[in-house]
GUVEXPA-90368 format. One record per residue: residue number from 0; x, y, z of N, C-alpha, C in turn; residue in three letters. Coordinates in Angstrom, 2 decimals, m for minus. Layout:
@k=NUM	n.X=X	n.Y=Y	n.Z=Z	ca.X=X	ca.Y=Y	ca.Z=Z	c.X=X	c.Y=Y	c.Z=Z	r=ALA
...
This chain:
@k=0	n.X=0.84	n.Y=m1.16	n.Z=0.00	ca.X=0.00	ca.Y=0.00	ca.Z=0.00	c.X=0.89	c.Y=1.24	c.Z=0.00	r=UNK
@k=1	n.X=0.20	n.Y=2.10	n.Z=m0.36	ca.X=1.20	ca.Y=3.57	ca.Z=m0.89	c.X=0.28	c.Y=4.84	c.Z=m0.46	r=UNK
@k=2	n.X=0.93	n.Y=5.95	n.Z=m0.55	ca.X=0.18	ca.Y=7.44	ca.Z=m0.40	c.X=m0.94	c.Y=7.21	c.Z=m1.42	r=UNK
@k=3	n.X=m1.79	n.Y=7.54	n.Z=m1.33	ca.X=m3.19	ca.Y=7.96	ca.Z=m2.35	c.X=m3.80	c.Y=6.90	c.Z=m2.72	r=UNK
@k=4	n.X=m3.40	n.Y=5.60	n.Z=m2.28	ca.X=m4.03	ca.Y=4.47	ca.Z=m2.59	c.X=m5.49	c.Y=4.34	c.Z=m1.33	r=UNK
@k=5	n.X=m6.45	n.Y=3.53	n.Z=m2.04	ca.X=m7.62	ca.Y=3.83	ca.Z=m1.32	c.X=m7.88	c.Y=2.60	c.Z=m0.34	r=UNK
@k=6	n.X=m7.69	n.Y=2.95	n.Z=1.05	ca.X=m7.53	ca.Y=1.94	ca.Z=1.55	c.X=m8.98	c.Y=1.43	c.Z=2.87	r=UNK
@k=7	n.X=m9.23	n.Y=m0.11	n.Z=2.90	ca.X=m10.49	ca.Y=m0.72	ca.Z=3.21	c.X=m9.49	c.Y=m0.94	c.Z=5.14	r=UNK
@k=8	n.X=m11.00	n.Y=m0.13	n.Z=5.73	ca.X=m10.60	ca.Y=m0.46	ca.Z=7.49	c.X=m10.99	c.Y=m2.17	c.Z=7.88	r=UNK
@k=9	n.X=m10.21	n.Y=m2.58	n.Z=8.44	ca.X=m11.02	ca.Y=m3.73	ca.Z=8.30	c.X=m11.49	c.Y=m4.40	c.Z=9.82	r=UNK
@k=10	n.X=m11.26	n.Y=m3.57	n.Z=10.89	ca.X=m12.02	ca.Y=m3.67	ca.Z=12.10	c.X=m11.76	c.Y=m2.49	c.Z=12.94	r=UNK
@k=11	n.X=m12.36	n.Y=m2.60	n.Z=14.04	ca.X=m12.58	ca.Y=m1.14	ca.Z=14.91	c.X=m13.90	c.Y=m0.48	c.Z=15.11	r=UNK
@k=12	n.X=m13.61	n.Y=0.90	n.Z=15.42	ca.X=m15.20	ca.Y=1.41	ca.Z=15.38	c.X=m15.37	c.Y=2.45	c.Z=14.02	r=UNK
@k=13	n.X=m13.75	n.Y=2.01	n.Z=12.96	ca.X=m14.07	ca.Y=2.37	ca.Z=11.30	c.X=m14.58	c.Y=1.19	c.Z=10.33	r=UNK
@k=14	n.X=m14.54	n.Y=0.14	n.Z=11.07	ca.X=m14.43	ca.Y=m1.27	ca.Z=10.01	c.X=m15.54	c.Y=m0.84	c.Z=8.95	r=UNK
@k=15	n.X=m14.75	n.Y=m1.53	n.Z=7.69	ca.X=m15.63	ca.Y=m0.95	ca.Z=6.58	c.X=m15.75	c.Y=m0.11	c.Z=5.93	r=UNK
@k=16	n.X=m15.45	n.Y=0.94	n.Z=6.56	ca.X=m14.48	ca.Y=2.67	ca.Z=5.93	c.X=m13.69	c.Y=2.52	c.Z=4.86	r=UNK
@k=17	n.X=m14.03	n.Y=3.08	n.Z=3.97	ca.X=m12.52	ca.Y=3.29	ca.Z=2.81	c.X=m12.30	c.Y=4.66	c.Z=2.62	r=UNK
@k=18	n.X=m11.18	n.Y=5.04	n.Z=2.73	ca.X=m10.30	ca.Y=6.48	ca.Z=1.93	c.X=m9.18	c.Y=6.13	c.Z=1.70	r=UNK
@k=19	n.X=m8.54	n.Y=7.37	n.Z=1.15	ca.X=m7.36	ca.Y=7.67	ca.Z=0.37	c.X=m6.46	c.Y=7.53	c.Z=2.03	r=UNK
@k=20	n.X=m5.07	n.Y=6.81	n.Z=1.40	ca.X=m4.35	ca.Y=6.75	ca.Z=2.44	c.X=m3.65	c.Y=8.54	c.Z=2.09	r=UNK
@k=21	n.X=m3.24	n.Y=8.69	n.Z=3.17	ca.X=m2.50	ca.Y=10.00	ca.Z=3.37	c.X=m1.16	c.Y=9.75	c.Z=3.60	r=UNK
@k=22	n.X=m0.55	n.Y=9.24	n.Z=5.00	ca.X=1.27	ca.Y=8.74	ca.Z=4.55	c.X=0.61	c.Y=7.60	c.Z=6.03	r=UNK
@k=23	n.X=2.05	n.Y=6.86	n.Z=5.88	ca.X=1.96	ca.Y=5.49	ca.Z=6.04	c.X=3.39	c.Y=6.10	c.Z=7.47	r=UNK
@k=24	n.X=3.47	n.Y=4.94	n.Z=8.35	ca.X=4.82	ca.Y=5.46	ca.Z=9.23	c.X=4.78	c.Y=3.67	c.Z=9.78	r=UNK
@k=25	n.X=5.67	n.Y=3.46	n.Z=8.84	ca.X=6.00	ca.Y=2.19	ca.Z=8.82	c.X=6.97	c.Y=1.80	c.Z=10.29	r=UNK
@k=26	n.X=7.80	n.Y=2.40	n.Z=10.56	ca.X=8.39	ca.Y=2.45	ca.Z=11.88	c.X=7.15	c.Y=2.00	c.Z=12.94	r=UNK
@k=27	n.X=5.97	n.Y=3.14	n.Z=13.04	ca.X=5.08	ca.Y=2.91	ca.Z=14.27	c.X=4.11	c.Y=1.75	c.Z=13.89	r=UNK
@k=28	n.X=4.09	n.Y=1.62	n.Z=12.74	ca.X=2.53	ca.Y=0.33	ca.Z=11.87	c.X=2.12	c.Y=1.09	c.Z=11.98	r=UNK
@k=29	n.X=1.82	n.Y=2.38	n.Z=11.71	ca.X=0.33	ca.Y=2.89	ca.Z=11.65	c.X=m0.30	c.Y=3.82	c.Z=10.24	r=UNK
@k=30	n.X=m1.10	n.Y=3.77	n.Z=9.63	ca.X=m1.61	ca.Y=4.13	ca.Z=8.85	c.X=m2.75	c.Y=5.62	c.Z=9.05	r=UNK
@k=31	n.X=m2.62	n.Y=6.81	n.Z=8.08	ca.X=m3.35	ca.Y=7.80	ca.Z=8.43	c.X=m4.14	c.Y=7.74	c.Z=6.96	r=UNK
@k=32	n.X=m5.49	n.Y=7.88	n.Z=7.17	ca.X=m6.37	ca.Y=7.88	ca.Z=6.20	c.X=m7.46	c.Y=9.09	c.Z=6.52	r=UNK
@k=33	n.X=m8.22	n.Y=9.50	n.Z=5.19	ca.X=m9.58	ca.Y=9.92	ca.Z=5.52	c.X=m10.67	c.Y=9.58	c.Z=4.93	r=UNK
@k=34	n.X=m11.76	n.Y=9.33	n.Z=5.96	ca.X=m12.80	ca.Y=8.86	ca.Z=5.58	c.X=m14.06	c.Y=9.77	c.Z=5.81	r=UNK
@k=35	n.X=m15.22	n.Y=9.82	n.Z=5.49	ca.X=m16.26	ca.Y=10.49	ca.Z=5.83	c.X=m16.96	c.Y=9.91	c.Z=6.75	r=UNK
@k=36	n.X=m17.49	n.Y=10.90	n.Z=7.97	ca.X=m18.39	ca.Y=10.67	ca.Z=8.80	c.X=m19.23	c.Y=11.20	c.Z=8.69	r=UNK
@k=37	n.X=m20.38	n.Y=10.91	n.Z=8.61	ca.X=m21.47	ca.Y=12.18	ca.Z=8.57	c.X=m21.70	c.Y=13.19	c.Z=7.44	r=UNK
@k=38	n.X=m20.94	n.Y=12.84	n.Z=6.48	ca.X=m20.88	ca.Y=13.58	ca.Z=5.34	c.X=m19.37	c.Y=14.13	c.Z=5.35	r=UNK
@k=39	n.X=m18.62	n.Y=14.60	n.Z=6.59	ca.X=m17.37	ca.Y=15.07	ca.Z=6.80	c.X=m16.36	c.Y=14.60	c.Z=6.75	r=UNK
@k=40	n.X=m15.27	n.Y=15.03	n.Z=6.21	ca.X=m14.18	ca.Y=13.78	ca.Z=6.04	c.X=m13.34	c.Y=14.50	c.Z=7.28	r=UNK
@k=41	n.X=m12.50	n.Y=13.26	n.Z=7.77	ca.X=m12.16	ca.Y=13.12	ca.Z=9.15	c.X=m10.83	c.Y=12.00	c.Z=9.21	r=UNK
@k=42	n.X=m9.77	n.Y=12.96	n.Z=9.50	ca.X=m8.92	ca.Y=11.95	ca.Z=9.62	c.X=m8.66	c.Y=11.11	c.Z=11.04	r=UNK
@k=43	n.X=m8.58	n.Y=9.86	n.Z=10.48	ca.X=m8.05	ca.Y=9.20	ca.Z=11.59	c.X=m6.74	c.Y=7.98	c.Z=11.28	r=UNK
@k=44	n.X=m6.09	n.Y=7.28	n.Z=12.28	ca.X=m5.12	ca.Y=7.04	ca.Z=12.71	c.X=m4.90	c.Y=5.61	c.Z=12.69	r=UNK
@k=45	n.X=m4.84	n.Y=4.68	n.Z=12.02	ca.X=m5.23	ca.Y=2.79	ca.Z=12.48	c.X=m3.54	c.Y=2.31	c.Z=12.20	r=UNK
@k=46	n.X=m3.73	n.Y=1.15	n.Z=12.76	ca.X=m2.85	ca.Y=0.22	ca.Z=13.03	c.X=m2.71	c.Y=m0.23	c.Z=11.63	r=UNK
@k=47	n.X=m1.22	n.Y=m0.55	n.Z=10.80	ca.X=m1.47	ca.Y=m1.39	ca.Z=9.50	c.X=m2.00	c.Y=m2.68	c.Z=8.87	r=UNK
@k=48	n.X=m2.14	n.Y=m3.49	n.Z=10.23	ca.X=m2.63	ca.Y=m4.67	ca.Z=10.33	c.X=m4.27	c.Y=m5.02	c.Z=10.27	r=UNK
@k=49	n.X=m4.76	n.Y=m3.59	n.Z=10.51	ca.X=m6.20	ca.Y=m3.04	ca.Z=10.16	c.X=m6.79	c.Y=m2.41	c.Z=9.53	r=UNK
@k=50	n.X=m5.67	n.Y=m2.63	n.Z=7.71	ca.X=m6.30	ca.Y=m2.02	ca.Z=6.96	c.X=m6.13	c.Y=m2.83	c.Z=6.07	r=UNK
@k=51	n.X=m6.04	n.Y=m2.68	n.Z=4.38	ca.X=m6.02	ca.Y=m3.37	ca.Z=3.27	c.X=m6.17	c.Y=m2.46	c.Z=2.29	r=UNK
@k=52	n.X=m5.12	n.Y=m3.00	n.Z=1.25	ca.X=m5.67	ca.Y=m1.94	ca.Z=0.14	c.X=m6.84	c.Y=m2.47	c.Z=m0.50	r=UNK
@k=53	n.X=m7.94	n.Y=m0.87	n.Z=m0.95	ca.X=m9.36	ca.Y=m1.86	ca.Z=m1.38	c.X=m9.37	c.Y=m2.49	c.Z=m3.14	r=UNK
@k=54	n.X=m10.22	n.Y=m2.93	n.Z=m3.01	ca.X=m10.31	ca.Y=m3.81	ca.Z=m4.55	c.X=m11.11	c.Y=m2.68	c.Z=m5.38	r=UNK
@k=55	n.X=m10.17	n.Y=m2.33	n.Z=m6.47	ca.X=m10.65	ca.Y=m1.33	ca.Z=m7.52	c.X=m12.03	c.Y=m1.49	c.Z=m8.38	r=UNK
@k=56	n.X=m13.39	n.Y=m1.29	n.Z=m8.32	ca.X=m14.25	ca.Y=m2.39	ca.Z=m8.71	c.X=m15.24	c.Y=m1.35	c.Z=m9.87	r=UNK
């Protein structure tokens, strides 16, 4: 997975969420994405092991 690639949450209280990754910090595993809540996009913060890149469809 890379910057701007669109990436699928795949548990938490985002599971199911997809956005554009923003940067990646491979040192900590953690992944920064944004997704919409409520209509608002909202960044948040996940673990890399809790995401996936999504399937282009």
């Amino acid at each position: 997975m890379r910057e701007g690639d669109t990436a699928l949450i795949l548990d938490g209280p985002f599971a199911d969420f997809t956005g554009p990754v923003r940067s990646i910090d491979h040192e900590r595993g953690r992944v920064r994405l944004v997704v919409l809540v409520f209509g608002d996009e909202t960044v948040i913060d996940v673990g890399l092991s809790s995401v996936e890149k999504a399937s282009e469809s």
